[in-house]
SENU-333193 format. One record per residue (C-alpha): z, y, x. Coordinates in steps of 0.02 Angstrom, whole numbers, plus 50000, padded with zeros to 5 digits. Layout:
residues N
{pz:Z&py:Y&px:X} .
...
end
This chain:
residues 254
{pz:48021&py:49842&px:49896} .
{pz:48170&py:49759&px:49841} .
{pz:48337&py:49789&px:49935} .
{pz:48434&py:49663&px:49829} .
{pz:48393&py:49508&px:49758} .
{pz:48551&py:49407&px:49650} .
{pz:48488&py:49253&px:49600} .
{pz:48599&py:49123&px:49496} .
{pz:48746&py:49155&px:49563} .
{pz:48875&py:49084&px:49486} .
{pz:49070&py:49093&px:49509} .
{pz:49246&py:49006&px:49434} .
{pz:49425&py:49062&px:49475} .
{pz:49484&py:48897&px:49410} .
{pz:49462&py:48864&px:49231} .
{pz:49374&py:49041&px:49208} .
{pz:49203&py:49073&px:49237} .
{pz:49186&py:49256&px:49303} .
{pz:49000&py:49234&px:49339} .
{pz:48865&py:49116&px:49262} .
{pz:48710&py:49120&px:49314} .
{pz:48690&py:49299&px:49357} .
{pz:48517&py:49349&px:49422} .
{pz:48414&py:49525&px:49457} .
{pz:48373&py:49648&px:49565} .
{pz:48368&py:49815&px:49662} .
{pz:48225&py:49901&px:49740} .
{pz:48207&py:50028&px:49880} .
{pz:48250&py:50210&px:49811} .
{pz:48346&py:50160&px:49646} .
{pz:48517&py:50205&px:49584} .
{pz:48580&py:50056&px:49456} .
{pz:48715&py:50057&px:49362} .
{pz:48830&py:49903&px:49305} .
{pz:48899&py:49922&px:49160} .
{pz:49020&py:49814&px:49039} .
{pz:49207&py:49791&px:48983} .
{pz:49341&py:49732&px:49080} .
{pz:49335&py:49550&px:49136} .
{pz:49157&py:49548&px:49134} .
{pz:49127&py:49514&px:49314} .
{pz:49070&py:49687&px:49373} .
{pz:49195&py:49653&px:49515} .
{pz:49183&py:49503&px:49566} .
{pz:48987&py:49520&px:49569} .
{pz:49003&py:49687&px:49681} .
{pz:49127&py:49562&px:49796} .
{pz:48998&py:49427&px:49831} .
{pz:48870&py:49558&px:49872} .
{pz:48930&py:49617&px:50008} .
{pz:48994&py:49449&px:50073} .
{pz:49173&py:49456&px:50025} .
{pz:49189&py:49328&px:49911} .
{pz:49072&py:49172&px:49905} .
{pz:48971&py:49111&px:49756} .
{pz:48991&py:48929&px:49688} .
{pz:48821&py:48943&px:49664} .
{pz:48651&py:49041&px:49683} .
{pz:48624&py:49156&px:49848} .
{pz:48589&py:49339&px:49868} .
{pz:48497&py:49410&px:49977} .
{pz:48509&py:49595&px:50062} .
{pz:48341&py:49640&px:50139} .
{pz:48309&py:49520&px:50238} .
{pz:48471&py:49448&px:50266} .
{pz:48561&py:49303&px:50163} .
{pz:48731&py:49361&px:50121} .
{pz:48778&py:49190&px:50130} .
{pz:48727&py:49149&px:50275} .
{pz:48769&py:49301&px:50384} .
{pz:48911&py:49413&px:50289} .
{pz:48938&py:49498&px:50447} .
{pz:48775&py:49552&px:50468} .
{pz:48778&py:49616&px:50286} .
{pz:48950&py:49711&px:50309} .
{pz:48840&py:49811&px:50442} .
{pz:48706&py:49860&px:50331} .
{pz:48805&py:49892&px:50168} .
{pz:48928&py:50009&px:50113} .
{pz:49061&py:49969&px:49973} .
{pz:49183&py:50062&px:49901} .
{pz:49320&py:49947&px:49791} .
{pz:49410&py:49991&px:49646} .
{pz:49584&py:49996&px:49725} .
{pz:49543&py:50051&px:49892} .
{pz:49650&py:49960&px:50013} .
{pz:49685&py:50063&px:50180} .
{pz:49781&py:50051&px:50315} .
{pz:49940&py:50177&px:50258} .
{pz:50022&py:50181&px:50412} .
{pz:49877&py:50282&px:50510} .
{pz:49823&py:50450&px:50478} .
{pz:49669&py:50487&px:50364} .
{pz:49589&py:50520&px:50543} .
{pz:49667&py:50363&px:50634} .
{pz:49581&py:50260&px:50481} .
{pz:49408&py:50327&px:50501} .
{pz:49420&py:50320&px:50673} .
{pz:49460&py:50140&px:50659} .
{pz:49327&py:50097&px:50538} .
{pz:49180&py:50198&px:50641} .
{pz:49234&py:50106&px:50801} .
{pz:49201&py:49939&px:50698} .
{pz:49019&py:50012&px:50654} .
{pz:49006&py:50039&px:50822} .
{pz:48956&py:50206&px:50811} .
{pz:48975&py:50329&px:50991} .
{pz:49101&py:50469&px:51021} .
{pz:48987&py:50615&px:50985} .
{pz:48906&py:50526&px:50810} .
{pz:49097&py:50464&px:50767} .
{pz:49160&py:50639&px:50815} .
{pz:49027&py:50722&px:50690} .
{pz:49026&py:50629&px:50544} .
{pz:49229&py:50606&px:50496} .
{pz:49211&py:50811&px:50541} .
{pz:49081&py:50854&px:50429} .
{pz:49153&py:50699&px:50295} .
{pz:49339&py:50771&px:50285} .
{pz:49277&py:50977&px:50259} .
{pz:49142&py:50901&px:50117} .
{pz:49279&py:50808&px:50026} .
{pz:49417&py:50949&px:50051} .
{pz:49518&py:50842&px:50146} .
{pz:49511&py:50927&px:50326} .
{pz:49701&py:51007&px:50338} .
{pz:49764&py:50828&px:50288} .
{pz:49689&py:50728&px:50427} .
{pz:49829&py:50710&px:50516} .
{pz:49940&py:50656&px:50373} .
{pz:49997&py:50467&px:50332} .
{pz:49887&py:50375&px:50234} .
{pz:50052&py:50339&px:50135} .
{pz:50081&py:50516&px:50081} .
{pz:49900&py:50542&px:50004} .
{pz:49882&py:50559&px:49830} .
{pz:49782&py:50416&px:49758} .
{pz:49647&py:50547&px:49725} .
{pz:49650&py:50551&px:49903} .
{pz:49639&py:50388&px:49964} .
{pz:49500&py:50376&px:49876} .
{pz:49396&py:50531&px:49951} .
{pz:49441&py:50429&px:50126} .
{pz:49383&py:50278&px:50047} .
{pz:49220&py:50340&px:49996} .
{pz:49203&py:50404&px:50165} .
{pz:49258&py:50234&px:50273} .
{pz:49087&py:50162&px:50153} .
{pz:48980&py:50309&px:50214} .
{pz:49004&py:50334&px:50390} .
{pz:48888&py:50186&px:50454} .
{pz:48746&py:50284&px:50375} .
{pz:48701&py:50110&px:50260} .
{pz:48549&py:50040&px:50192} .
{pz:48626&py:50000&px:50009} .
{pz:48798&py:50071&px:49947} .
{pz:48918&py:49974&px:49816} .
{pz:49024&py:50092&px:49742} .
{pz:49148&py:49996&px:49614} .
{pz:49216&py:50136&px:49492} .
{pz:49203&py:50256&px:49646} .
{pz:49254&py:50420&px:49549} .
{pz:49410&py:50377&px:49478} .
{pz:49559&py:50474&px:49538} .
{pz:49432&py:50609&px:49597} .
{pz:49437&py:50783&px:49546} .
{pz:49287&py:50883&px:49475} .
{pz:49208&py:50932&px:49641} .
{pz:49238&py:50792&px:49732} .
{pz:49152&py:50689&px:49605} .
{pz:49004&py:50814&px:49577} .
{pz:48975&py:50794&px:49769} .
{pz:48990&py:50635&px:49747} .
{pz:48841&py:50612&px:49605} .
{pz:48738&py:50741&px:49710} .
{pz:48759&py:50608&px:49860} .
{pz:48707&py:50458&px:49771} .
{pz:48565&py:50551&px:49695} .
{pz:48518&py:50623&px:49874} .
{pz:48524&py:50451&px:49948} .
{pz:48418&py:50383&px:49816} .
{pz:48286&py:50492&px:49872} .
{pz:48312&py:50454&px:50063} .
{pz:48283&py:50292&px:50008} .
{pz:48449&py:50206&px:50009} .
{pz:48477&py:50127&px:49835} .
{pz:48648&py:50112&px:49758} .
{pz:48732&py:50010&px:49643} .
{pz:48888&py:50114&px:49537} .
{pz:49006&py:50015&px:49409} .
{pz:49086&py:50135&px:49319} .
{pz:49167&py:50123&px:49138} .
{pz:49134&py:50316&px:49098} .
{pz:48939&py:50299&px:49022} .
{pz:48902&py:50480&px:49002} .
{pz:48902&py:50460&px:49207} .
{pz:48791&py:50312&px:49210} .
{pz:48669&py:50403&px:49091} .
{pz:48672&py:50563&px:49183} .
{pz:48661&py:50465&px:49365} .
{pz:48570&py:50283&px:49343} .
{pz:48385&py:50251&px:49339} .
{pz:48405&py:50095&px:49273} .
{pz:48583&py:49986&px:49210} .
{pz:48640&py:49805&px:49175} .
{pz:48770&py:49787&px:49044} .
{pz:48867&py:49631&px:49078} .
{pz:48982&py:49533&px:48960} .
{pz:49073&py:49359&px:48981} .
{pz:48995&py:49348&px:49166} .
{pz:48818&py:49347&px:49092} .
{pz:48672&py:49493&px:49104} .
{pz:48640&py:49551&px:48929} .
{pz:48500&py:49690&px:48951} .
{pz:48447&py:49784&px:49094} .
{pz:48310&py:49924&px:49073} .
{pz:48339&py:50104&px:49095} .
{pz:48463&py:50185&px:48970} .
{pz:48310&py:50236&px:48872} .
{pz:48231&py:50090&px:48855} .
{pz:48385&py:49997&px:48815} .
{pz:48422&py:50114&px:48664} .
{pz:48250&py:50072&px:48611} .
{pz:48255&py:49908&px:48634} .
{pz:48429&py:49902&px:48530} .
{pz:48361&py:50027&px:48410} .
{pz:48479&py:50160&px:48428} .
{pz:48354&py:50288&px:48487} .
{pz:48423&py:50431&px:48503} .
{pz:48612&py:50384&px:48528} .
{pz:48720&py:50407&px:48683} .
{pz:48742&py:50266&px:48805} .
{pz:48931&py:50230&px:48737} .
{pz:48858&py:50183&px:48577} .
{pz:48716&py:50062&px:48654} .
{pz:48844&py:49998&px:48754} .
{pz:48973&py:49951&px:48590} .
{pz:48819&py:49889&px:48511} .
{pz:48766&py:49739&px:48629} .
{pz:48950&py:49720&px:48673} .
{pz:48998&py:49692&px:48509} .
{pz:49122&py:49816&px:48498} .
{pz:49024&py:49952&px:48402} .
{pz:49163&py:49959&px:48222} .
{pz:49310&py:50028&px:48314} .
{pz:49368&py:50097&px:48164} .
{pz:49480&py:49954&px:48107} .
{pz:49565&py:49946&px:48271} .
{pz:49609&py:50137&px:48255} .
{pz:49665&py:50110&px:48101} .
{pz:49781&py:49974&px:48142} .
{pz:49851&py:50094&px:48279} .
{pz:49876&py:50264&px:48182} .
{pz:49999&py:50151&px:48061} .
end
């Protein structure tokens, strides 16, 4: 069953073409993983899935639901997770969630329960009561990652959702995604560090210039690219076209 379907989509900020022609798919269950350098549209592809940006061209579809034509609806079924999180830092951490779980709609009791059991799993029950303004940014992202969850969603889009995070908040956070998966909610991760993807993804994209260059499992990408074998940072330099690094260093250590 497929929970996401990209197809063509296109996009321009002007003279730059962030996305061109961009095309696959999720299915039910799965935990992909987008992978490429900066400026290669990761972004800006995670943005017009869940309806915040719109596509020149191309549609995508979530379930049953065209994001294009009803972005609400697909704000109610998906949870996202930006880079930069943007929050509201003149509430509390609980203000916020309470905020963003009254927007779901969810009741008192279900509200009351989840930000509870969120805040203890993420170590941030103590700070609750705190301005937004005087978390760390390791912080804001642990309330972040909770805002996306809370709505119990059918497909989550984390964009680099570990950064800032320390070592057991981001081990829960792998053990989440990975329990999701198997209670059927798929997930799509960008994330630049690839021993994560490998560790995490069943299957990846690596994106360059706005275009889909392979997509397979790690495995069968390295075979594909005939670097059985390697680790997932050196699949990744090869279809990138950044595998010699060595000149670069060299031009830095002088």
């Amino acid at each position: 069953m497929k929970v996401l379907q990209v197809n063509g989509v296109t996009k321009s900020f002007g003279d730059v073409r962030a996305l061109k022609g961009v095309s696959f798919s999720v299915e039910h269950a799965e935990v992909l993983g987008l992978l490429g350098p900066n400026g290669s549209g990761k972004s800006t592809l995670m943005k017009i899935i869940v309806g915040i940006l719109k596509p020149d061209a191309g549609n995508i579809q979530v379930l049953t639901t065209d994001v294009g034509a009803d972005p609400i609806r697909v704000k109610k079924i998906v949870g996202y997770v930006p880079e930069s999180p943007r929050l509201y830092e003149f509430l509390t951490g609980t203000e916020y969630l309470d905020f963003v779980a009254d927007v779901h709609e969810l009741d008192a009791d279900t509200k009351r329960q989840r930000i509870s059991e969120s805040l203890k799993a993420l170590d941030l029950d103590g700070r609750e009561n705190e301005m937004i303004n005087g978390y760390s940014q390791g912080m804001k992202q642990k309330l972040a990652i909770i805002a996306g969850l809370l709505h119990r969603p059918q497909l989550l889009v984390l964009d680099e959702p570990l950064n800032s995070l320390d070592p057991r908040s981001a081990r829960i956070v792998k053990e989440l995604i990975h329990k999701l998966r198997d209670d059927g909610v798929p997930t799509i991760f960008s994330t630049h560090v690839l021993d994560i993807a490998d560790a995490i993804c069943d299957r990846v994209i690596i994106m360059a210039n706005g275009t889909v260059l392979e997509a397979g499992t790690p495995n069968e990408l390295r075979t594909k690219a005939g670097v059985s074998g390697s680790s997932l940072e050196d699949l990744f330099l090869k279809l990138t076209g950044g595998s010699d690094t060595r000149d670069v260093v060299e031009a830095l250590s002088r």
